[in-house]
C-alpha positions as CSV (number, residue, x, y, z in Angstrom):
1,X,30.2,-7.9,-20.2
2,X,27.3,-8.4,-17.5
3,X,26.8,-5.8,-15.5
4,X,24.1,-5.0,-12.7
5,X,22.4,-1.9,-13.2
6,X,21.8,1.0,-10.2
7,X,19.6,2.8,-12.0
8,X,17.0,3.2,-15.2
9,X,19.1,3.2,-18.0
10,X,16.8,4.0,-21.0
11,X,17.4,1.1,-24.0
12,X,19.1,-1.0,-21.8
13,X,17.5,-2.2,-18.6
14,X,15.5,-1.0,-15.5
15,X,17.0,-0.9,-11.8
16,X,18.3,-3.9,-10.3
17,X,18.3,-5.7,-13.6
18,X,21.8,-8.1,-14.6
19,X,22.3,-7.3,-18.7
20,X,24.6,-8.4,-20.9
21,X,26.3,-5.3,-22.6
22,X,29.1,-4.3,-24.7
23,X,32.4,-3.9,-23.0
24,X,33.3,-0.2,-24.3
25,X,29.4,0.6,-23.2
26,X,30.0,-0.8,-19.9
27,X,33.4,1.1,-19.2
28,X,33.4,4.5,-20.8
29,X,29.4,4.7,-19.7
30,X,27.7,2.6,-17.3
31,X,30.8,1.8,-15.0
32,X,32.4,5.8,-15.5
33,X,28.8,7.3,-14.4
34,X,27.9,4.4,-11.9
35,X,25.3,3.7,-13.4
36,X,25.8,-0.3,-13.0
37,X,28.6,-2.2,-11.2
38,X,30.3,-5.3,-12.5
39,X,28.2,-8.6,-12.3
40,X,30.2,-10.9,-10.7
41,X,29.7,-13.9,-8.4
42,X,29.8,-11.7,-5.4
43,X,27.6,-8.8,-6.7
44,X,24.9,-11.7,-8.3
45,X,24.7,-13.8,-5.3
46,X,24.1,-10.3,-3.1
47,X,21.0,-9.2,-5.4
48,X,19.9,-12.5,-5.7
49,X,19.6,-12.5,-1.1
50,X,18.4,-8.9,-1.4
51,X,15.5,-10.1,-4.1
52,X,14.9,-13.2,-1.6
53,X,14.4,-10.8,1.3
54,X,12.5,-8.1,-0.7
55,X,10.2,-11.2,-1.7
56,X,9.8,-12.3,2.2
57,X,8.8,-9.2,3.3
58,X,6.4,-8.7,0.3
59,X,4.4,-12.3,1.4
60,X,4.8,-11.1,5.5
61,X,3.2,-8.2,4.3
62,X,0.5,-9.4,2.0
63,X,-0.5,-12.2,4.6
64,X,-0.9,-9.5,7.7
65,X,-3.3,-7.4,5.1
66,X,-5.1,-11.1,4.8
67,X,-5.5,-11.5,8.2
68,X,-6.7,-7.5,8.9
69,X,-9.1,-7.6,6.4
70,X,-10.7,-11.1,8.0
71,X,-10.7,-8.9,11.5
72,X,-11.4,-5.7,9.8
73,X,-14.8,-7.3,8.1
74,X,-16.5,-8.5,11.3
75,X,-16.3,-5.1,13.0
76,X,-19.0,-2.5,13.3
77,X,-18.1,1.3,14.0
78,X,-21.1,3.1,15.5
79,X,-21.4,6.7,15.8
80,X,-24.0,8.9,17.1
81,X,-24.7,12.0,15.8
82,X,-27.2,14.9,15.8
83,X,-29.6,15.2,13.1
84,X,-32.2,17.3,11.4
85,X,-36.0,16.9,10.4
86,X,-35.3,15.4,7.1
87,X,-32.7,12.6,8.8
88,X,-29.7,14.4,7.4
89,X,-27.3,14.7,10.1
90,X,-25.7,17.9,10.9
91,X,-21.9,17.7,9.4
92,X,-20.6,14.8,8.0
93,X,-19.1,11.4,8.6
94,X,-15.2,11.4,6.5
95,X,-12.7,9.1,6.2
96,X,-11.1,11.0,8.9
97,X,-13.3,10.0,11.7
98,X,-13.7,6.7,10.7
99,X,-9.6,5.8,10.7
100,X,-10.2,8.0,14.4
101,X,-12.8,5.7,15.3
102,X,-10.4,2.3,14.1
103,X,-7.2,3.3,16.0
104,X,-9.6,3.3,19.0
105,X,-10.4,-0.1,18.4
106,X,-6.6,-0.9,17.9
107,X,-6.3,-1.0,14.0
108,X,-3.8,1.2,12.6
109,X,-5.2,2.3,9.7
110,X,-5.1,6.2,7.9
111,X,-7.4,8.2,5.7
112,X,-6.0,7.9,2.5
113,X,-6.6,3.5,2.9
114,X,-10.7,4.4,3.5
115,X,-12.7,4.7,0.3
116,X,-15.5,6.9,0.4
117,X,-17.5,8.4,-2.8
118,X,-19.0,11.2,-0.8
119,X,-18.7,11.8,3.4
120,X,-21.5,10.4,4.6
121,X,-24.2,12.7,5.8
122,X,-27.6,10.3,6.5
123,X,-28.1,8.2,9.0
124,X,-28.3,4.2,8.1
125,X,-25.9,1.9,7.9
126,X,-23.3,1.8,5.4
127,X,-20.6,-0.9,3.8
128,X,-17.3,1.2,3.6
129,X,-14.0,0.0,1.8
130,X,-10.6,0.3,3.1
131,X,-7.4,-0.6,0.9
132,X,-4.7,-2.9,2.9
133,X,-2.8,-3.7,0.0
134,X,-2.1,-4.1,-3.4
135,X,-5.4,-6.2,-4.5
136,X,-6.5,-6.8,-0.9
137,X,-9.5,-4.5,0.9
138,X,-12.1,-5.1,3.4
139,X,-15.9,-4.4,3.7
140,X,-16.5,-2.3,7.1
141,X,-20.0,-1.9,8.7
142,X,-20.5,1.7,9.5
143,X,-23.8,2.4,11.5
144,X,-24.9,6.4,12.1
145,X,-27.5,6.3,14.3
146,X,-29.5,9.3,15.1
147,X,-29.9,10.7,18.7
Protein backbone atom coordinates (compact mmCIF):
# COMPACT_ATOMS: atom_id res chain seq x y z
CA UNK A 1 0.00 0.00 0.00
CA UNK A 2 1.49 3.62 -0.68
CA UNK A 3 1.00 5.82 1.78
CA UNK A 4 2.15 9.54 2.34
CA UNK A 5 3.92 10.03 5.52
CA UNK A 6 3.13 13.12 8.17
CA UNK A 7 5.77 12.56 10.04
CA UNK A 8 9.51 10.84 10.66
CA UNK A 9 8.84 7.34 10.83
CA UNK A 10 12.25 5.71 11.77
CA UNK A 11 13.06 2.63 9.05
CA UNK A 12 10.58 3.71 6.91
CA UNK A 13 10.67 7.19 5.42
CA UNK A 14 11.08 10.94 6.46
CA UNK A 15 8.13 13.59 6.37
CA UNK A 16 6.40 14.23 3.22
CA UNK A 17 7.81 11.19 1.65
CA UNK A 18 5.14 8.62 -0.66
CA UNK A 19 6.46 4.80 0.44
CA UNK A 20 5.38 1.72 -0.51
CA UNK A 21 4.54 -0.36 2.66
CA UNK A 22 2.93 -3.40 3.84
CA UNK A 23 -0.83 -3.26 4.17
CA UNK A 24 -1.16 -4.57 7.95
CA UNK A 25 1.91 -1.91 8.60
CA UNK A 26 -0.08 0.68 7.07
CA UNK A 27 -3.51 -0.02 8.90
CA UNK A 28 -2.85 -1.22 12.40
CA UNK A 29 0.22 1.52 12.54
CA UNK A 30 0.82 4.26 10.27
CA UNK A 31 -2.98 4.93 9.33
CA UNK A 32 -4.26 4.05 13.35
CA UNK A 33 -1.52 6.62 14.77
CA UNK A 34 -1.77 9.16 11.77
CA UNK A 35 1.25 8.87 11.14
CA UNK A 36 0.71 8.73 7.10
CA UNK A 37 -2.57 9.08 5.12
CA UNK A 38 -3.51 7.01 2.12
CA UNK A 39 -1.59 7.85 -1.25
CA UNK A 40 -4.06 8.36 -3.64
CA UNK A 41 -4.49 10.44 -6.75
CA UNK A 42 -5.96 13.26 -4.69
CA UNK A 43 -3.46 13.17 -1.78
CA UNK A 44 -0.25 12.77 -4.57
CA UNK A 45 -1.34 15.43 -6.82
CA UNK A 46 -1.89 17.86 -3.50
CA UNK A 47 1.92 17.16 -2.28
CA UNK A 48 3.06 17.19 -5.57
CA UNK A 49 1.40 21.44 -5.87
CA UNK A 50 2.58 21.94 -2.23
CA UNK A 51 6.32 20.70 -3.37
CA UNK A 52 5.87 23.03 -6.55
CA UNK A 53 5.00 25.92 -4.39
CA UNK A 54 7.55 25.18 -1.56
CA UNK A 55 10.11 25.10 -4.62
CA UNK A 56 8.81 28.66 -5.94
CA UNK A 57 9.16 30.35 -2.90
CA UNK A 58 12.64 28.63 -2.32
CA UNK A 59 13.98 30.28 -5.93
CA UNK A 60 11.88 33.86 -5.00
CA UNK A 61 13.79 33.70 -2.05
CA UNK A 62 17.21 32.75 -3.10
CA UNK A 63 17.03 35.30 -6.05
CA UNK A 64 16.03 38.43 -3.56
CA UNK A 65 19.23 37.28 -1.39
CA UNK A 66 21.09 37.55 -5.00
CA UNK A 67 20.04 40.73 -5.64
CA UNK A 68 20.68 42.15 -1.70
CA UNK A 69 23.95 40.88 -1.68
CA UNK A 70 24.77 42.86 -5.33
CA UNK A 71 23.19 46.17 -3.33
CA UNK A 72 24.52 45.12 -0.06
CA UNK A 73 28.34 44.89 -1.56
CA UNK A 74 28.52 48.45 -2.90
CA UNK A 75 27.48 50.12 0.34
CA UNK A 76 29.83 51.71 2.92
CA UNK A 77 28.65 52.14 6.67
CA UNK A 78 30.67 54.93 8.36
CA UNK A 79 30.73 55.52 11.88
CA UNK A 80 32.43 57.90 14.02
CA UNK A 81 33.56 57.28 17.21
CA UNK A 82 35.82 58.54 20.09
CA UNK A 83 39.08 57.18 20.46
CA UNK A 84 42.14 56.91 22.70
CA UNK A 85 46.01 57.59 22.27
CA UNK A 86 46.84 54.18 21.05
CA UNK A 87 43.85 54.47 18.17
CA UNK A 88 41.61 52.04 20.05
CA UNK A 89 38.28 53.44 20.22
CA UNK A 90 36.51 53.69 23.31
CA UNK A 91 33.72 50.64 23.31
CA UNK A 92 33.24 48.61 20.50
CA UNK A 93 31.61 48.32 17.07
CA UNK A 94 29.08 44.73 17.18
CA UNK A 95 26.97 43.27 14.96
CA UNK A 96 24.29 45.09 16.76
CA UNK A 97 25.08 48.56 15.56
CA UNK A 98 25.94 47.59 12.34
CA UNK A 99 22.23 45.80 11.45
CA UNK A 100 21.20 49.49 13.42
CA UNK A 101 23.18 51.35 11.04
CA UNK A 102 21.56 48.94 7.74
CA UNK A 103 17.81 49.38 8.63
CA UNK A 104 18.73 53.10 8.46
CA UNK A 105 19.79 52.76 5.04
CA UNK A 106 16.56 50.60 4.28
CA UNK A 107 17.99 46.98 4.46
CA UNK A 108 16.34 44.68 6.83
CA UNK A 109 18.84 42.81 8.01
CA UNK A 110 19.45 41.39 12.02
CA UNK A 111 22.44 40.47 14.11
CA UNK A 112 22.58 36.97 14.09
CA UNK A 113 23.00 37.35 9.65
CA UNK A 114 26.47 39.68 10.47
CA UNK A 115 29.56 37.70 10.89
CA UNK A 116 32.07 39.11 13.06
CA UNK A 117 35.19 37.17 14.80
CA UNK A 118 35.62 39.83 17.44
CA UNK A 119 33.51 43.46 17.79
CA UNK A 120 35.53 45.73 16.27
CA UNK A 121 37.48 48.08 18.48
CA UNK A 122 40.22 50.09 16.05
CA UNK A 123 39.61 52.42 13.76
CA UNK A 124 40.33 51.45 9.81
CA UNK A 125 38.24 50.03 7.54
CA UNK A 126 36.94 46.72 7.66
CA UNK A 127 35.27 43.91 5.05
CA UNK A 128 32.43 42.46 7.20
CA UNK A 129 30.21 39.33 6.14
CA UNK A 130 26.54 39.06 6.37
CA UNK A 131 24.66 35.66 5.61
CA UNK A 132 21.42 36.18 3.31
CA UNK A 133 20.97 32.66 2.69
CA UNK A 134 21.85 29.26 2.43
CA UNK A 135 25.26 29.55 0.37
CA UNK A 136 24.73 33.25 -0.45
CA UNK A 137 26.58 36.32 1.73
CA UNK A 138 27.84 39.67 0.94
CA UNK A 139 31.17 41.63 1.59
CA UNK A 140 30.19 45.03 3.50
CA UNK A 141 32.66 48.01 3.74
CA UNK A 142 32.67 49.14 7.36
CA UNK A 143 34.84 52.42 7.91
CA UNK A 144 35.50 53.67 11.84
CA UNK A 145 36.87 56.85 11.51
CA UNK A 146 38.25 58.60 14.46
CA UNK A 147 37.04 62.07 15.68
Amino acid sequence: MKVILLVDVKGTGKKGEIVEVSDGFAQNFLLKQKKAKVADNSAINQKQMSDNAKQFHYEQDKSAAEELAKKLSSVTLHFSVKAGDNGKIFGSITGAEIADELKKDGFNISKKQIVLDNPIKYAGVYKVQIKLFTGISAKLNVEIKVV
